[in-house]
N, C-alpha and C positions, 0 to 999 in steps of 0.2 A: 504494500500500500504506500503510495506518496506522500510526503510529509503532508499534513494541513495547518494551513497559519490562518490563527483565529485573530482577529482583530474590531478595533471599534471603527464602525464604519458611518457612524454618524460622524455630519458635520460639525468642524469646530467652532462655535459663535457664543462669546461675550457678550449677553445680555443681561439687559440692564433695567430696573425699575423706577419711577419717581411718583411721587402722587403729594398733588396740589388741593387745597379745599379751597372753597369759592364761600366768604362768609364768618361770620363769627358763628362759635354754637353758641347757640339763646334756646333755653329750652323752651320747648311748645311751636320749635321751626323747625322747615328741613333746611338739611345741608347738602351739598353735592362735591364728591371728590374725581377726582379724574385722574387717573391711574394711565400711565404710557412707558409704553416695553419700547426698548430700543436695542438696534442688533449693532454692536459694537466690532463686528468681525471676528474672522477675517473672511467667514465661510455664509453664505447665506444660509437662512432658514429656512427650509420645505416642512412642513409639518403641524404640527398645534404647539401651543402653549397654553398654558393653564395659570392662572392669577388664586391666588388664595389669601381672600382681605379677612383679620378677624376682629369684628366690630367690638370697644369694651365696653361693659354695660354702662349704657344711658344714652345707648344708639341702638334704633332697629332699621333695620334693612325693609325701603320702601320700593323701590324701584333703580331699574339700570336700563342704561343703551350705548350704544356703539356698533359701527358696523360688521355684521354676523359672531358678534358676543351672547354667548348663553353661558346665562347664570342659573345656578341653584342654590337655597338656602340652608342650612342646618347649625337653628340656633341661631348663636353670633359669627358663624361662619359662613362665610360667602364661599362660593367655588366657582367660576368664570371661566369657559373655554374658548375659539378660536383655533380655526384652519385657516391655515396659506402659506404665502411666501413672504418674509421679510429679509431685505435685501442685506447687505455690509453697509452703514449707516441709514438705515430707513430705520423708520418704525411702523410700528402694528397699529392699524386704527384703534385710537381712542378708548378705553374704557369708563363711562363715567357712571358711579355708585350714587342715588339721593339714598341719605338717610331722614330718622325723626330724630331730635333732640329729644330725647324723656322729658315732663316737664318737673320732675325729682330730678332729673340729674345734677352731680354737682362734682366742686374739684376737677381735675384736672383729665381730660380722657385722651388716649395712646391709641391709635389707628395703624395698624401694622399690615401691609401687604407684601405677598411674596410673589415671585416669576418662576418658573422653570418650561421649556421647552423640549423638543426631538431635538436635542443638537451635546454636545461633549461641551458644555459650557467650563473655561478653564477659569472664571474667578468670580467665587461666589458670594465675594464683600457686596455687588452692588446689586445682589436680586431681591433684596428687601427694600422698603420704601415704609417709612415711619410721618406720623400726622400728629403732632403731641399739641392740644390746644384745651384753656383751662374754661370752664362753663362760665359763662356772663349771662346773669340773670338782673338786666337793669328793667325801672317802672317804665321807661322810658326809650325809643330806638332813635335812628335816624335813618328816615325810607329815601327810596327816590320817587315816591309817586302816595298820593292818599290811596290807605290801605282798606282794604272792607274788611270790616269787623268780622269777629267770629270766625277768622279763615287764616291757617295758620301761614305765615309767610314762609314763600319758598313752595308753595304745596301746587304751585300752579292755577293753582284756583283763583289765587290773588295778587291782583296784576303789580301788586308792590313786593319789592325786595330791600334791603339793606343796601346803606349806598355803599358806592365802591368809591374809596377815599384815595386810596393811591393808586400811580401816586398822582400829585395837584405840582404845579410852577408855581412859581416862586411871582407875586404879586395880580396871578389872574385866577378871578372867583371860581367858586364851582355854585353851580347853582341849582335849580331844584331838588333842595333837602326839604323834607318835611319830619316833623316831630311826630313820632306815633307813642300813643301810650300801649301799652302791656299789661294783659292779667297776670294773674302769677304763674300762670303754665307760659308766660311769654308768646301769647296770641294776641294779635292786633283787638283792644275792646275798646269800644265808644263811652268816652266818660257819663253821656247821657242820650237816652232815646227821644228826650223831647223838648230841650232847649238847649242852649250852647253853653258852655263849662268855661268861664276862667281860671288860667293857672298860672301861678308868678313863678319864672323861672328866672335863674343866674347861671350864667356860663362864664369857663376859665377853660386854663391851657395849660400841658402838661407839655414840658421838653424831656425827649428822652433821649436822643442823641442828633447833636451834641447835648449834655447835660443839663445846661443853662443858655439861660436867654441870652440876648446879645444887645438886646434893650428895643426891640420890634414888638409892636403889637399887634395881633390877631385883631380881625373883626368876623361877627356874626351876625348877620342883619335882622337878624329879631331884635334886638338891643342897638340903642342908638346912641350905645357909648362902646369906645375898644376893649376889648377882653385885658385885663390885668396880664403883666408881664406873666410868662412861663414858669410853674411851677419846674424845681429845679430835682435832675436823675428818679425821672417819672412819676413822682411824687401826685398823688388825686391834689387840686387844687389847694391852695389854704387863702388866696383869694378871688373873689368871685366878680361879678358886673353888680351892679344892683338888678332889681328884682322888674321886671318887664312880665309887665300881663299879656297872655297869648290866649285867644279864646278858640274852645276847640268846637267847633259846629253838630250841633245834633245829627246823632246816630253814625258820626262819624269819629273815627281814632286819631284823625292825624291834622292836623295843621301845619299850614306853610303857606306856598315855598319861599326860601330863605337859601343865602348865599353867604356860603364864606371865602374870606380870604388872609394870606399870610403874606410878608411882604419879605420873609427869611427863610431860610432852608432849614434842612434837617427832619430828623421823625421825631413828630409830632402826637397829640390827642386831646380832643376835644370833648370839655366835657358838659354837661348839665345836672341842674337838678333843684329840685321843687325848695320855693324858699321856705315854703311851711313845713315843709314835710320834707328835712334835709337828707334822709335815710334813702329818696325816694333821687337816686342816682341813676344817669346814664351816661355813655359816652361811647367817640365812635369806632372804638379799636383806635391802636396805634397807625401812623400811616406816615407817609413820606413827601414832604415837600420838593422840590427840587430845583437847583435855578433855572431862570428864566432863559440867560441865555450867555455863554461866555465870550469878553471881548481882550484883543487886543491891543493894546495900546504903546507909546514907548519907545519902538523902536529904535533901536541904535546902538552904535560901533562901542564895545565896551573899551577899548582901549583909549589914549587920547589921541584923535583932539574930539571925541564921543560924536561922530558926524550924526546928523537925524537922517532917520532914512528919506530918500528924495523921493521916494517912489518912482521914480526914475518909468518908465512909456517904451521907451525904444532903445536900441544897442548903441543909440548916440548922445543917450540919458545921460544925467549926473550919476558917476559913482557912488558905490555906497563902503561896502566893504570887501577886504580880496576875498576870493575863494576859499574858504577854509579857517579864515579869521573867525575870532569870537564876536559876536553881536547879543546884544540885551532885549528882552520884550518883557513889557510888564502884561498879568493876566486878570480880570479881573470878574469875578461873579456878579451879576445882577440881575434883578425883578424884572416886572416887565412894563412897570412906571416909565421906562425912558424907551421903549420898543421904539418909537417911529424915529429914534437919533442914533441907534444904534453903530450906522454906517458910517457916521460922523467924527465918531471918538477916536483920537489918534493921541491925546494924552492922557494920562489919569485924570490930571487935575480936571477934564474938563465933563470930568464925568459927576452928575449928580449923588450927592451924600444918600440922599432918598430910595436911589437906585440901585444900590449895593446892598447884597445879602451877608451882612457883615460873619454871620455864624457859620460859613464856607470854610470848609478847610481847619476848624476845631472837632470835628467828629473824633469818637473815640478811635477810630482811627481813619487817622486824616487822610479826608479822597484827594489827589492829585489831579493836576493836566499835564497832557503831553501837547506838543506841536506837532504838526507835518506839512509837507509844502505840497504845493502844485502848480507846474508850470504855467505861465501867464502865457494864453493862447495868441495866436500868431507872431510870434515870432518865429516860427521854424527850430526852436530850441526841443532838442529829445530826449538829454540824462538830467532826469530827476533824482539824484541821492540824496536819499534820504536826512533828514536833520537829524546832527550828532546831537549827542545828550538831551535829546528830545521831553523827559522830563526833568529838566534840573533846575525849574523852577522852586524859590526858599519857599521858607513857611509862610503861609498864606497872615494877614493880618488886615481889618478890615475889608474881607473880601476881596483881596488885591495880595499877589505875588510875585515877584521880578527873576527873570534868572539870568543868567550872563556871561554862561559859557557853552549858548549855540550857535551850531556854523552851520554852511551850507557848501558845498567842498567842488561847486562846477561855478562858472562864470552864468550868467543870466540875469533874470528878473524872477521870481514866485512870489506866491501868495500863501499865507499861511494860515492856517485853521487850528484853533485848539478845542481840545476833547480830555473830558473825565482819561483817566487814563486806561481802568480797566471799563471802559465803557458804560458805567452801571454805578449812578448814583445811591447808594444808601440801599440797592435792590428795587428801586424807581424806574430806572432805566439810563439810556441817554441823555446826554443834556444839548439841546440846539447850542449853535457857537456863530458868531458873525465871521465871514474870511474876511482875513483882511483886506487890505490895497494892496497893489501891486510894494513889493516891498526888494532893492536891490535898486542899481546895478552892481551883481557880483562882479570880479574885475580881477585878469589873472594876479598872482603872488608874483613870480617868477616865470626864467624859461632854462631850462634843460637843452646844453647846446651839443653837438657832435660832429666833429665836418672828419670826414672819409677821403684821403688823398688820392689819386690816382697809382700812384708808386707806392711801393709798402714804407709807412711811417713817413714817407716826407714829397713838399712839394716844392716844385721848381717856381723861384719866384723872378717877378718882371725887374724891369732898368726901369731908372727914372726920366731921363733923357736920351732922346725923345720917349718920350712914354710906351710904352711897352707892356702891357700884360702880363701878369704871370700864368703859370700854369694853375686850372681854373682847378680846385674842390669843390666836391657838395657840402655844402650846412644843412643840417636837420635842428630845428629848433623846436621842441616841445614845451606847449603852455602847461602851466603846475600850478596846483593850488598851496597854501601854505602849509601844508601837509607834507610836500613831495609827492603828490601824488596825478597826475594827467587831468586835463579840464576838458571833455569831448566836446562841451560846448564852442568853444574856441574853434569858430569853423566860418568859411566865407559864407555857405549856406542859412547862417543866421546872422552874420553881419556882425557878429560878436569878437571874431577877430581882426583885428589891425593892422598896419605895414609895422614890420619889425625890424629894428634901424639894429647891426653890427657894430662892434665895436671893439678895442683891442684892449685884452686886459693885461696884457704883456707882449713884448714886441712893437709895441707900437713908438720905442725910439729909432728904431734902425728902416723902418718904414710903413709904408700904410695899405691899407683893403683898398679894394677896388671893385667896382660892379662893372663889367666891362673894362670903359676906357675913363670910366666916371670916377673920382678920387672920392673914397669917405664909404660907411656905409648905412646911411641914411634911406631906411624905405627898400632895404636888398633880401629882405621876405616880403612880398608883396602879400595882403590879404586874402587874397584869392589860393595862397600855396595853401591854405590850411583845410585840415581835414580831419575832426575828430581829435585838435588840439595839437596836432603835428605839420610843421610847415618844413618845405624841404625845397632848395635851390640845389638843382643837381650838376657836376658838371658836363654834364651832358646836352643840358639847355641848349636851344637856339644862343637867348640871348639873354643879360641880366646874372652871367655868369661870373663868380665871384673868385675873387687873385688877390695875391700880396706882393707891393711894388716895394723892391730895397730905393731906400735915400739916397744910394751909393752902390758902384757897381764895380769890381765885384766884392760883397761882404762876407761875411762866415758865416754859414748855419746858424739861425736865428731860431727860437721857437714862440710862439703865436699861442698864445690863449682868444679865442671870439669868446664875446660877452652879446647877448641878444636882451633885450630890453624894446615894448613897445610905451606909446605914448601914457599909459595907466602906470605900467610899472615900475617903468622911469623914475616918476614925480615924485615915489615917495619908496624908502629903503623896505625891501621886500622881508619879510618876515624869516626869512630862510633861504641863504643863499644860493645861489644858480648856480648849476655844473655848468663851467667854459670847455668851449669845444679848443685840441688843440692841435699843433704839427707841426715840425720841422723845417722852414723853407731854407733851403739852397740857392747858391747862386751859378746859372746854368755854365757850366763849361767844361773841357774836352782834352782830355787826356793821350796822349801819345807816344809809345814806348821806342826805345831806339832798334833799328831791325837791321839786318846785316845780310848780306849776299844778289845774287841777282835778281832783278825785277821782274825777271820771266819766271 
């Protein structure tokens, strides 16, 4: 009999579970969680998967959907199956669970759901998915719509829900909140079936992160005074609004609508509660503010003479800084009080006190920005690298932080955009950012020279009278940033490079360059040799061909350093000196040995 090799023949695939809940639990409501498998690789899925959620008492399992999900219940245990295929990062349609809130439940409930599938799954830390959230039984909610009584929210029946708080920007309202009251199973109930019910309420504000206020105040527009500064490291209120009578209309639960607004960041909560009956507490879960929108301002050369950026238009712009240099940009968070000047702000100072989310950047741990560019369109410019130390903006202070050692390492113009850095305010999301203005002209450091002689290591150079030619070299001059590193930019195709005038950084007592029959060498790379930051006079040229004429004829072997410098780089000492290109020249002449015997 032949050997037989027995193995696992199912697919390898890393799957993965998460599960979100939509809602606070209030008991006497449902809640709805939403469970999502995803295949992590490296092998697809062909097969089922099975989900197994097990509800802790003060949840019962009301209903599920998603497509071709079947569930079964037993007990607090759910069991949820699915066929198909899920690809190497796909996921499996949807699973979402309503539950009911008990209206006993209380403390804190633990929702725990598991994955497994037909596949050799190698790592089994992420097939669980946990839901830990502590019961809120306030008199009081906050809906987004008047609720019908008697109908527990969430049940479908009634067309209100719990609002969705996060997250909110930073100075602009959310609006249709309505206050709904609650029996004690936490079902929407009408204070009165047959006339309208006043109720004096006060509202305040809870900072939870960052800790403490930053001296912004909250408004609610039930009250027609601003909420008392934030209670400090989550703390329920200890001061309130005064007490605002809100009448709640017969046979109805809810009264509104009412808009709030915050003109500061961070997670936040809002709270209420009956002035009579101070027991008679609500609030809206915790949530997250976020700025409004981050700008740029500042700009400019960290070193001295600190040039402002010119914003510079075209390749014929004012400089700004070289390639590679360090330049400063201040960043600074703000509301959205100042939205329609947005585009305007090019200094701090000229930014409104109003409009700044001064509590930015004191989170417990504090969010950053990063920059990144983008090329300013038409010019024909194509290497974007990226900006070095992209976040090394300091600590943020009055919503405003400066940094001072980013570069941008190619010759051009870009525009800059700053961003949260991991994306994801406080778990909010993104934050919108204004781009800025065109911001450069970058402008090379240096150049990298190389001239290649015709003869090995050396070249035959011209007489002075009458003028004479030497024997012609190629120059290869390469644009550099202050890095030492190439500027692609540097090219005739964006108009970014220049005529680049030679010059001798040794040698030049015994005599001088020459382009042709022209003395000097002013304008002997012509713009147009460049290509991807490399310009090269060959000696092979028609014309424009480049020699070295001795003062004196005949001299001794001289040797030549070229030094290449264009009109930017010239003006001012480059950050990091240029390699001179160099070579040998000779003075041409002809040797003759003494020979002996017949001529035939």
């Amino acid at each position: 009999m032949d050997d037989v090799c027995v193995g696992n023949l199912l697919p390898t695939a890393d799957l993965s579970i998460t599960k979100t809940r939509s809602g606070a639990l209030v008991p006497g409501t449902n809640a709805t969680y939403t469970l999502t498998v995803t295949n992590n690789g490296p092998d697809a899925m062909a097969g089922s998967l099975e989900i197994v959620d097990t509800l802790p008492v003060g949840l019962s399992y009301l209903a599920h959907s998603g497509t071709d999900w079947s569930c079964g219940v037993n007990g607090q245990v759910i069991t949820c199956g699915w066929a198909g295929t899920v690809n190497n990062g796909s996921t499996a349609p949807p699973l979402l669970i309503t539950v009911r809130v008990d209206a006993g439940a209380s403390g804190s409930l633990i929702n725990t759901a598991t994955v497994n599938g037909t596949v050799n799954d190698p790592v089994s830390g992420n097939n669980t998915a946990t839901d830990s959230a502590g019961i809120y039984t306030p008199s009081y909610v906050f809906t987004d719509k008047v609720c019908t009584t008697g109908v527990a929210i969430g049940s479908g029946a009634n067309p209100c829900n719990l609002i969705n708080w996060s997250p909110q920007v930073a100075g602009v309202a959310l609006s249709g909140i309505y206050i709904t009251a609650l029996n004690s199973s936490g079902v929407p109930t009408q204070l009165s079936g047959t006339t309208a019910t006043t109720v004096g309420f006060q509202f305040g504000l809870s900072c939870i992160n960052p800790t403490a206020n930053a001296g912004i105040q909250a408004t609610f527009s039930a009250t027609a005074s601003a909420l008392p500064l934030c209670a400090a490291n989550g703390a329920i209120p200890s001061s309130w609004t005064t007490s605002t009578n809100v009448s709640f209309p017969a046979t109805s639960p809810s009264v509104g609508p009412y808009s709030f607004s915050y003109a500061d960041v961070g997670q936040v909560e809002l709270y209420l509660r009956n002035s009579l009956a101070t027991s008679q507490l609500g609030s809206s879960e915790p949530f997250v503010v976020k700025p409004y929108n981050l700008v740029l301002t500042d700009i400019k050369q960290t070193a001295s003479p600190f040039t402002a950026n010119p914003a510079a238009t075209t390749a014929a712009g004012t400089r700004f800084v070289r390639a590679g240099e360090n330049f400063s940009a201040t960043v600074t968070a703000v509301n959205a009080s100042c939205a329609a000047s947005l585009g305007t702000y090019t200094l701090l100072a000229s930014i409104p006190a109003n409009c700044k989310t001064p509590n930015f950047g004191k989170e417990t741990t504090p969010e950053s920005v990063s920059i990144s560019s983008t090329l300013v369109t038409g010019l024909n410019l194509t290497n974007n690298p990226a900006i070095v130390n992209p976040t090394a903006f300091g600590a943020f202070s009055s919503a405003s932080a400066t940094g001072s050692t980013f570069t941008w390492d190619d010759v051009g113009i870009i525009k800059l955009t700053p961003a949260i850095s991991d994306g994801d305010y406080l778990g909010g999301g993104a934050v919108s950012a204004t781009v800025s203005g065109n911001v450069g002209r970058f402008y090379v450091d240096h150049f990298d020279v190389v001239v290649t002689t015709q003869c090995s290591g050396f070249v035959y150079g011209g007489q002075p009278s009458p003028v004479a030619p030497g024997q012609p070299y190629t120059v290869t001059a390469k644009a550099m940033n202050a890095k030492g590193a190439g500027t692609p930019n540097y090219n005739s195709t964006s108009s970014f490079a220049k005529s680049v005038n030679l010059s001798l950084a040794s040698g030049g007592a015994a005599g001088g360059l020459y382009v042709d029959t022209v003395a000097g060498g002013n304008g002997a790379i012509p713009a147009s040799k460049f290509l991807a930051g490399v310009g090269t006079v060959a000696f092979s040229d028609a014309t424009g061909r480049i020699s070295y004429v001795f003062n004196a004829f005949p001299t001794l072997p001289t040797t030549i350093a070229v030094h290449a410098e264009d009109a930017d780089s010239a003006s001012l000492t480059a950050l990091i000196a240029g390699a001179n290109g160099s070579a040998v020249v000779r003075a041409g002449r002809i040797s003759l040995n003494n020979a002996y015997g017949s001529e035939l």
